[in-house]
ZAMAR-238849 format. One record per residue (C-alpha): residue number from 1; residue in one letter; x, y, z. Coordinates in nm, 3 decimals. Example, Ala and Ser with C-alpha at 12.3 -4.5 7.8 and 13.67 -1.06 7.14 Angstrom:
2
1, a, 1.230, -0.450, 0.780
2, s, 1.367, -0.106, 0.714
END
This chain:
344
1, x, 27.026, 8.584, 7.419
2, x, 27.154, 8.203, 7.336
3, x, 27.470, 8.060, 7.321
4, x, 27.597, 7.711, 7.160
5, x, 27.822, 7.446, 7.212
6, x, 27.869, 7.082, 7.104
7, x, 27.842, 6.976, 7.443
8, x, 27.672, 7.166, 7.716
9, x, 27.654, 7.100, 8.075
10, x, 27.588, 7.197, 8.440
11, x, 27.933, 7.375, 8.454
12, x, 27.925, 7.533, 8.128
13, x, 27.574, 7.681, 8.194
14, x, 27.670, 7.793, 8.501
15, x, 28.020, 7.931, 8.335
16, x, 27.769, 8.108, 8.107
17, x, 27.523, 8.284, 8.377
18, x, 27.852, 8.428, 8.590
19, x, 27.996, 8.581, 8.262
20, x, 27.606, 8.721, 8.188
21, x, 27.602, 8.845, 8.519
22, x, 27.946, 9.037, 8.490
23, x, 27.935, 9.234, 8.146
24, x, 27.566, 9.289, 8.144
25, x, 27.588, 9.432, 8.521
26, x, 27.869, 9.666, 8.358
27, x, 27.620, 9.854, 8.117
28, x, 27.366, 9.859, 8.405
29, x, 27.122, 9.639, 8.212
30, x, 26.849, 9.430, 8.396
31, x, 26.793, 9.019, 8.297
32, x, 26.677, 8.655, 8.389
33, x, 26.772, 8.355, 8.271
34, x, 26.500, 8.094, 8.161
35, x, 26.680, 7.752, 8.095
36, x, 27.011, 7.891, 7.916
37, x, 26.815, 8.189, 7.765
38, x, 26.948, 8.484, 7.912
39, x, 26.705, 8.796, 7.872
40, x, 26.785, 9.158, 7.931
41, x, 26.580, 9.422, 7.963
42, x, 26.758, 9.768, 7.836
43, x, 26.628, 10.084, 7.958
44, x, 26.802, 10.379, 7.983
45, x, 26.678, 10.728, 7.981
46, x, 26.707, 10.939, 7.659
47, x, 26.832, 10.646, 7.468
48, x, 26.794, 10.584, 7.107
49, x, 26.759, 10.195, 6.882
50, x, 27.109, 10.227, 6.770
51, x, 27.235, 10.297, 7.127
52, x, 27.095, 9.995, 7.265
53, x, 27.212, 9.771, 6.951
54, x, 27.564, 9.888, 6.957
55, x, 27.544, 9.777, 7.346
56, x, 27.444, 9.399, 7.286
57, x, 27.713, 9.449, 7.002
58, x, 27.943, 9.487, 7.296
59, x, 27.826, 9.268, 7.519
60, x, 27.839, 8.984, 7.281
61, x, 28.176, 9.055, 7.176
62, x, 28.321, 9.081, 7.534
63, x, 28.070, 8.747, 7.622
64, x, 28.265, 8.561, 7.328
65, x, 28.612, 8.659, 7.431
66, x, 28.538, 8.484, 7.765
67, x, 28.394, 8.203, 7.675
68, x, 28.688, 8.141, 7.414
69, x, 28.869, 7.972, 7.637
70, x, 28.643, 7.679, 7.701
71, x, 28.531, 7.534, 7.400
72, x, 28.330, 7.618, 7.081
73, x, 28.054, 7.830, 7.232
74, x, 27.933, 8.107, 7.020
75, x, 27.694, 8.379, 7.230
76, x, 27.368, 8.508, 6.965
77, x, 27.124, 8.771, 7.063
78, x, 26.732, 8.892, 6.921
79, x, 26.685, 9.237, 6.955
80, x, 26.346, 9.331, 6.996
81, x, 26.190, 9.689, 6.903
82, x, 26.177, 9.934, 7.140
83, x, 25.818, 9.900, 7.357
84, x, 25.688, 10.134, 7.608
85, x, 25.593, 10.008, 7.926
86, x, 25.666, 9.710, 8.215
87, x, 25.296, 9.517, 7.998
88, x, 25.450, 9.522, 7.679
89, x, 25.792, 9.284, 7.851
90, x, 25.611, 8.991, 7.693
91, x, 25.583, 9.142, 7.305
92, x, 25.941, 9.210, 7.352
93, x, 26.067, 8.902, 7.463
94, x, 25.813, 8.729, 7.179
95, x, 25.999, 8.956, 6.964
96, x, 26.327, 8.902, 7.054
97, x, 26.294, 8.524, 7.038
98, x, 26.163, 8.525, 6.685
99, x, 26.461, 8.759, 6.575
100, x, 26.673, 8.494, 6.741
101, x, 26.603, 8.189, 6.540
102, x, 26.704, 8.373, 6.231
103, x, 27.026, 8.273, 6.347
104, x, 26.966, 7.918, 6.166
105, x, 27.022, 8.127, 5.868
106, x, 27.248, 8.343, 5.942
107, x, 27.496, 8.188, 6.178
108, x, 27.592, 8.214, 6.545
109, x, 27.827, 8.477, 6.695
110, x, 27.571, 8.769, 6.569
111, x, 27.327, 9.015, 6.709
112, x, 26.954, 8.997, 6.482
113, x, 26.745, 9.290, 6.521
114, x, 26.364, 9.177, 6.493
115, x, 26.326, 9.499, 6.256
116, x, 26.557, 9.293, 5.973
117, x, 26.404, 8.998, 5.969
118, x, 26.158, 8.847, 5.687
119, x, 25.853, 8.756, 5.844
120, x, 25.671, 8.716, 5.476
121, x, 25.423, 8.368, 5.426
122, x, 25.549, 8.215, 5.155
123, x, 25.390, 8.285, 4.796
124, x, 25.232, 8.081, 4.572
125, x, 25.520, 8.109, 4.312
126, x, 25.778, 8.050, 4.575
127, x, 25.599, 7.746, 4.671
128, x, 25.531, 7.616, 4.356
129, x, 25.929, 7.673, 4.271
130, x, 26.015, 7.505, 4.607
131, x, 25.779, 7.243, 4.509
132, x, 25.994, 7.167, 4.156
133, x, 26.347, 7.158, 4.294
134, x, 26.224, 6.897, 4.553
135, x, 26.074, 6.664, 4.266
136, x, 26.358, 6.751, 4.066
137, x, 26.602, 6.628, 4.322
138, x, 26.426, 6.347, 4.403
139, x, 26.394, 6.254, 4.021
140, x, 26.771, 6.313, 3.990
141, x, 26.830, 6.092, 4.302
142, x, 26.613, 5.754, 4.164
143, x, 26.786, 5.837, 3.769
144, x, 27.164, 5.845, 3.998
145, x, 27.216, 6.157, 3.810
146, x, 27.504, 6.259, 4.020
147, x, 27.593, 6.600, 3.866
148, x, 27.270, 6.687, 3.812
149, x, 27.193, 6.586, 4.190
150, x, 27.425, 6.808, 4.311
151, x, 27.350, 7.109, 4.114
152, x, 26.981, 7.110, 4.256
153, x, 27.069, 7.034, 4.597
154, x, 27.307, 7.305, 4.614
155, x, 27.007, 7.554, 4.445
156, x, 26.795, 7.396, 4.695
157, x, 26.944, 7.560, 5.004
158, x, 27.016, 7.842, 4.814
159, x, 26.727, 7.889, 4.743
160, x, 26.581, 7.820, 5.146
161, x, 26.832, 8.085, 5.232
162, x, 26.721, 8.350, 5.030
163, x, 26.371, 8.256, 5.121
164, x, 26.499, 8.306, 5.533
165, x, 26.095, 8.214, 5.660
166, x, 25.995, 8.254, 5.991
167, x, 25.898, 7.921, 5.996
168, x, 26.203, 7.706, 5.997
169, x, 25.965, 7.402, 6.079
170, x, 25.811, 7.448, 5.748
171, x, 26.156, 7.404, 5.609
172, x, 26.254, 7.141, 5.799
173, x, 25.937, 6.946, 5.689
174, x, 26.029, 6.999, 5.328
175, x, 26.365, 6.832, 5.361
176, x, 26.179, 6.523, 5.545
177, x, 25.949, 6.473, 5.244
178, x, 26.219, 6.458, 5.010
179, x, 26.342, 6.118, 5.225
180, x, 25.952, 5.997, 5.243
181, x, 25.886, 6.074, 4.881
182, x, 26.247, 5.913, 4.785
183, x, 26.165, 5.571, 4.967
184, x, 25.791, 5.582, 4.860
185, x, 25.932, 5.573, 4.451
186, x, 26.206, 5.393, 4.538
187, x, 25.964, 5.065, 4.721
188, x, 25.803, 5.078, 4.373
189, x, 26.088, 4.984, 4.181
190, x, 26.120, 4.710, 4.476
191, x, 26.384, 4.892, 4.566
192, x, 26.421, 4.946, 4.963
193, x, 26.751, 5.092, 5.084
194, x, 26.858, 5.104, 5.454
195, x, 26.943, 5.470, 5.453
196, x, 26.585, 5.560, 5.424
197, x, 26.426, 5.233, 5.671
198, x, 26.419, 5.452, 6.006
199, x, 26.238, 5.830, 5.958
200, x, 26.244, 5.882, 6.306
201, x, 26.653, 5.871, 6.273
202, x, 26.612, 6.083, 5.973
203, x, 26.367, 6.359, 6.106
204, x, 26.559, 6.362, 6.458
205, x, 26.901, 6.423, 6.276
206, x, 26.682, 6.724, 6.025
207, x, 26.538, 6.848, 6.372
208, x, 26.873, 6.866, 6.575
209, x, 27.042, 7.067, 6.320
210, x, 27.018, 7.455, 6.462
211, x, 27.208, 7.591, 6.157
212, x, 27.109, 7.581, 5.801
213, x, 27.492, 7.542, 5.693
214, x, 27.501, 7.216, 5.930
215, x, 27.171, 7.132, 5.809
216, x, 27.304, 7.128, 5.453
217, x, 27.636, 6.952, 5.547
218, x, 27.446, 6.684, 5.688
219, x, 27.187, 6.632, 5.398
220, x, 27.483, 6.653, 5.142
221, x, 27.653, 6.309, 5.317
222, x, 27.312, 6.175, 5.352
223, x, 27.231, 6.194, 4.978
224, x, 27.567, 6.047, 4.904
225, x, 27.538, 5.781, 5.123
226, x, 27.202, 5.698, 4.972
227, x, 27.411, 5.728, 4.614
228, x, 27.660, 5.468, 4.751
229, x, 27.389, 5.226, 4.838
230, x, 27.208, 5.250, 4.498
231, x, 27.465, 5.220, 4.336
232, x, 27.567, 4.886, 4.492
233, x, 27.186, 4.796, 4.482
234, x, 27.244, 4.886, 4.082
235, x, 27.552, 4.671, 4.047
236, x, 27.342, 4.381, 4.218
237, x, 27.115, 4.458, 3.946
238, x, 27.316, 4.516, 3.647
239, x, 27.099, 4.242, 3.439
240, x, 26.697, 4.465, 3.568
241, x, 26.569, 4.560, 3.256
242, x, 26.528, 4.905, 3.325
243, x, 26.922, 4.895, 3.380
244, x, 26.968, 4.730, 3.069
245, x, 26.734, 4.992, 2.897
246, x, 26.912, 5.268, 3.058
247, x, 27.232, 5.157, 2.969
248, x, 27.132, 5.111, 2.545
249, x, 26.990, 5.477, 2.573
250, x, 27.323, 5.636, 2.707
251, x, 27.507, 5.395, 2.431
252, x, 27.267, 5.538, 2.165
253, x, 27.171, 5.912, 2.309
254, x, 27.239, 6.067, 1.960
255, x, 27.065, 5.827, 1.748
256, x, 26.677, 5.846, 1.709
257, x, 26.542, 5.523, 1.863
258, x, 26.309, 5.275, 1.813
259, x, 26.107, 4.996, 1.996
260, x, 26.245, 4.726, 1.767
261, x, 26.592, 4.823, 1.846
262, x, 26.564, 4.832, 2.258
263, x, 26.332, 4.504, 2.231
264, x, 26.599, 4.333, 2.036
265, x, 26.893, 4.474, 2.218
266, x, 26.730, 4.330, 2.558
267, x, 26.624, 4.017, 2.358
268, x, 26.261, 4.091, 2.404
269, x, 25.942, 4.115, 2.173
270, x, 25.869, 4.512, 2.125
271, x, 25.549, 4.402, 2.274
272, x, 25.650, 4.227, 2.576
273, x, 25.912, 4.503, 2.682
274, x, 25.645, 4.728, 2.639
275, x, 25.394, 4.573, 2.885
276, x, 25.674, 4.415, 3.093
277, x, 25.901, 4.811, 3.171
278, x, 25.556, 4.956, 3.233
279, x, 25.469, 4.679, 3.497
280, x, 25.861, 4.728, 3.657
281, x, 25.932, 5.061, 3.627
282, x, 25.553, 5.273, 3.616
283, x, 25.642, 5.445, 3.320
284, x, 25.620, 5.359, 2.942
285, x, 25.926, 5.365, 2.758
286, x, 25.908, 5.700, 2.573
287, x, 25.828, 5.875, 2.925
288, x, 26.095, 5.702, 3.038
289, x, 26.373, 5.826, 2.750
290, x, 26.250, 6.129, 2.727
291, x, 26.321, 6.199, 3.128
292, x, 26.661, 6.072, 3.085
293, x, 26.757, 6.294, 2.776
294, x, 26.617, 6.583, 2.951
295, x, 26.780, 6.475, 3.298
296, x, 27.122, 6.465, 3.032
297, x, 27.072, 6.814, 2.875
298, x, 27.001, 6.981, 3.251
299, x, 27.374, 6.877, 3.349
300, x, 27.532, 7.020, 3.008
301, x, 27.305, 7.319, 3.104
302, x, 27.424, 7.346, 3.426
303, x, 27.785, 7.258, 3.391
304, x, 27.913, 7.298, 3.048
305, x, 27.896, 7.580, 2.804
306, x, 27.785, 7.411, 2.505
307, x, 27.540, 7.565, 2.309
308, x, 27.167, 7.487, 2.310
309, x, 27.123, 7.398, 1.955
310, x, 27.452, 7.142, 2.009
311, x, 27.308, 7.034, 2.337
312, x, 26.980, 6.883, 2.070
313, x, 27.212, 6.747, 1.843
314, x, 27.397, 6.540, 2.131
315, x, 27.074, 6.457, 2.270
316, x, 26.923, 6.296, 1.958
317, x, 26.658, 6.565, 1.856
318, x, 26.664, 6.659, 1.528
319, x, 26.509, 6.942, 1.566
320, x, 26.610, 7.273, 1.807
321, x, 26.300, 7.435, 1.842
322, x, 26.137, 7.042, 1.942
323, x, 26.391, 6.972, 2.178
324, x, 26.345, 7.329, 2.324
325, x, 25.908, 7.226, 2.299
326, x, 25.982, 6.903, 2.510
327, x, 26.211, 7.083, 2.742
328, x, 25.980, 7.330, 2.898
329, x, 25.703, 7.063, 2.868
330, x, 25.896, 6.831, 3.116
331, x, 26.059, 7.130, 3.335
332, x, 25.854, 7.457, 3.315
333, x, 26.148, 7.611, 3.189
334, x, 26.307, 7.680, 2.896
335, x, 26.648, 7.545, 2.830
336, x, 26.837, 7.943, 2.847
337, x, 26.615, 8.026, 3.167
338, x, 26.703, 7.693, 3.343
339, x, 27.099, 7.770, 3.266
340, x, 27.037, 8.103, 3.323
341, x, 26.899, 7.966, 3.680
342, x, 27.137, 7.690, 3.748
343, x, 27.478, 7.741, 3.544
344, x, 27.793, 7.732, 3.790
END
């Protein structure tokens, strides 16, 4: 058994022990504390699972409605399964414990039987579709598609939650590379932003965070105070050539486009902005519109209804089935399965 607060200390662990002592001692149940862990060891003669769940039901209720009083403390318990014998204490408690942290997914204020919990490795195709919505997001993040952003952060921890692995560490290490991989593209575009300059403030505040929904609050302002900063960094930069590029593809998104027309617009040789957005930006300039139509047609996939073969015709393609080719090549989805996936 856990509890939480905001602030804990000497009095309101002690505060905690008495009221352990008091309503466990009522159902006759043995227990220790270790730090603020509070374990109890339930046996009772001709007992059943259920018998012994519906009693930690109890005691956590009657736990909460003292504690109410002084502060926002929230009691949790693991239930282990039922083991035979004083040797197998240890499995139990090991037990218990992992059927405890499940209470980053689930919540406080909540009894977790170790018998519900997923304790599942995590697949190859789960991995791999972990692996796209973090290079999606960070892609959405550098291209300050803000909708877009959104949408895939939000699927993001949806997606961790219906996941609910054993190993929250893993998870937590997933969210850190996001921030490393974000400042890693970002120092390429020579761009270096002071929301990302100390890791060991951002993998303290991912580490600290015992709940997934506070986990996710917390990322959510992060990413939109990294927004606020590129987008002063961008308004610094109105005149980079990739902004200038950017901004005569958004003006022209429904027209087929060609080099001559971006080099003149940016008063360049087609030549020189060839060589010259390569050397700024890493990516030719086809790579470069292509990722920003198909960045485009994921938010009117995600947040409008229009149909697909409209959504081609806005985006410049002259052709559905093309657009549709070029879609999957860049996502790994088709354009219905990724609204199917990600329309709100």
């Amino acid at each position: 058994m856990d509890f939480n607060k905001v602030e804990m200390n000497d009095d309101i662990v002690e505060l905690f022990k008495h009221e352990c002592h008091k309503h466990i001692g009522n159902f006759g149940y043995s227990h220790i504390f270790i730090e603020k862990n509070c374990y109890i060891i339930m046996s009772k003669s001709g007992a059943k699972y259920y018998d012994f769940k519906r009693d930690l039901e109890k005691i956590k209720e009657n736990l909460n409605l003292s504690l109410e009083t002084h502060g926002d403390i929230t009691v949790s318990i693991g239930l282990s399964r039922i083991h035979s014998g004083f040797e197998s204490i240890y499995n139990a408690s090991i037990e218990a414990q992992k059927a405890l942290s499940f209470m980053f997914y689930h919540g406080g204020n909540i009894v977790i039987p170790y018998s519900d919990i997923n304790l599942k490795k995590l697949d190859s195709v789960k991995a791999q579709q972990l692996e796209t919505l973090i290079v999606d997001l960070v892609d959405s993040i550098i291209n300050n598609s803000i909708n877009e952003k959104t949408v895939i952060a939000n699927n993001l921890f949806t997606f961790i939650r219906k996941l609910s692995l054993s190993d929250i560490t893993f998870i937590r290490i997933k969210l850190m590379e996001i921030f490393v991989t974000l400042d890693n593209k970002l120092k390429q575009k020579d761009i270096q932003l002071e929301q990302l300059s100390s890791k060991d403030l951002i993998y303290g505040e991912i580490f600290n965070k015992w709940k997934l929904d506070s986990l996710r609050e917390w990322f959510m302002a992060k990413l939109k105070a990294i927004d606020s900063e590129l987008n002063k960094y961008s308004s610094d930069s109105s005149n980079s050539l990739e902004k200038q590029v950017q901004q005569y593809v958004y003006d022209n998104i429904k027209e087929k486009m060609y080099l001559n027309d971006i080099a003149e617009a940016v008063h360049m040789s087609p030549n020189y902005l060839s060589s010259e957005f390569k050397k700024q930006t890493g990516q030719t300039l086809s790579k470069y519109i292509v990722d920003l139509k198909i960045s485009k047609a994921k938010e009117y996939l995600a947040l409008s209804d229009m149909r697909i073969q409209d959504i081609s015709e806005e985006l410049g393609f002259s052709d559905y089935r093309y657009f549709c080719t070029v879609f999957k090549n860049e996502t790994g989805q088709t354009p219905l399965n990724y609204r199917a996936n990600n329309h709100k």
